[in-house]
C-alpha positions as CSV (number, residue, x, y, z in Angstrom):
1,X,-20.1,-3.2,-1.9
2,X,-18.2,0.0,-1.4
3,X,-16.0,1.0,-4.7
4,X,-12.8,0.7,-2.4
5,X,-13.9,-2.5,-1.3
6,X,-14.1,-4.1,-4.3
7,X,-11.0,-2.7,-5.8
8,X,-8.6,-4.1,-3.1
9,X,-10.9,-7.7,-3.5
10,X,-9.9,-7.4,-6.8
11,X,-6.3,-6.4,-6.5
12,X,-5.8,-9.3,-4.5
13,X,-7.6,-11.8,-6.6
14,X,-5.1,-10.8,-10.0
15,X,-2.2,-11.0,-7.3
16,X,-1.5,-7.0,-7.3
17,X,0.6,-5.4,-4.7
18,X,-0.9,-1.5,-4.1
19,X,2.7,-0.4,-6.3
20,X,2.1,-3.0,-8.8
21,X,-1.9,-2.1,-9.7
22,X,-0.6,2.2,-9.1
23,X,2.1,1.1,-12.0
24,X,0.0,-0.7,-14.5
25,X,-2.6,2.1,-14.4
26,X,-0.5,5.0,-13.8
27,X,-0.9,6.4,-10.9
28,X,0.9,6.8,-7.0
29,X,0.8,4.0,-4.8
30,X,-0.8,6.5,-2.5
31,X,-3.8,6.3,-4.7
32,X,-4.6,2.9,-5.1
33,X,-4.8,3.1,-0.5
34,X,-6.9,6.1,-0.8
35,X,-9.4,4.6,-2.7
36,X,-9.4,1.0,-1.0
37,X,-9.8,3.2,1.9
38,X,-12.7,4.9,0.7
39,X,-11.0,8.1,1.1
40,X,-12.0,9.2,-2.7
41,X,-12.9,7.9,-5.8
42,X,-10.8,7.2,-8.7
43,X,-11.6,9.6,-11.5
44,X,-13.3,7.7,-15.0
45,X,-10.4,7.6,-16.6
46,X,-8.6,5.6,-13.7
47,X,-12.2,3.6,-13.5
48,X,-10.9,2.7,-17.4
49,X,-8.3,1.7,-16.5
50,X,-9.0,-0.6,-13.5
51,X,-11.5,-2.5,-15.6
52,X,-8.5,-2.8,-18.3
53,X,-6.1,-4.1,-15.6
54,X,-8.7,-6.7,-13.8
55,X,-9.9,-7.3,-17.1
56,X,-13.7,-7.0,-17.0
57,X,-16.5,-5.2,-18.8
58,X,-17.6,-2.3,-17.1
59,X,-20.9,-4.6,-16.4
60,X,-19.2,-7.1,-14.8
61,X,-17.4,-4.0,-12.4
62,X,-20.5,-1.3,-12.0
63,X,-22.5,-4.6,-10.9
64,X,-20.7,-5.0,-7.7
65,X,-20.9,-1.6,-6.4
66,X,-23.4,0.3,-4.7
């Protein structure tokens, strides 16, 4: 699955709104749609901190994307 695919799955699943998940990780809500859309990637350090938030291991995330 597509990294922007699995991050709105996952927002969803902890009960995120987009501006909730942008706050707890710190970026723009703006951000968190460009990357569900597949517009871009979030940088590592965002990819930290979107494992911390859903909390997984980095296992459990990298295993779901293609």
């Amino acid at each position: 699955m597509k990294i922007g695919h699995y991050i709105r799955e996952l927002r969803r699943e902890k009960g995120y709104t987009q501006a909730q998940l942008a706050k707890e990780i710190g970026v723009s809500q703006k951000a968190i749609d460009y990357w569900e859309r597949d517009v871009n990637e979030p940088k590592l350090s965002y990819i930290i901190a979107l494992v911390k938030a859903f909390d997984l291991t980095y296992d459990e995330f990298f295993s779901e994307i293609e």
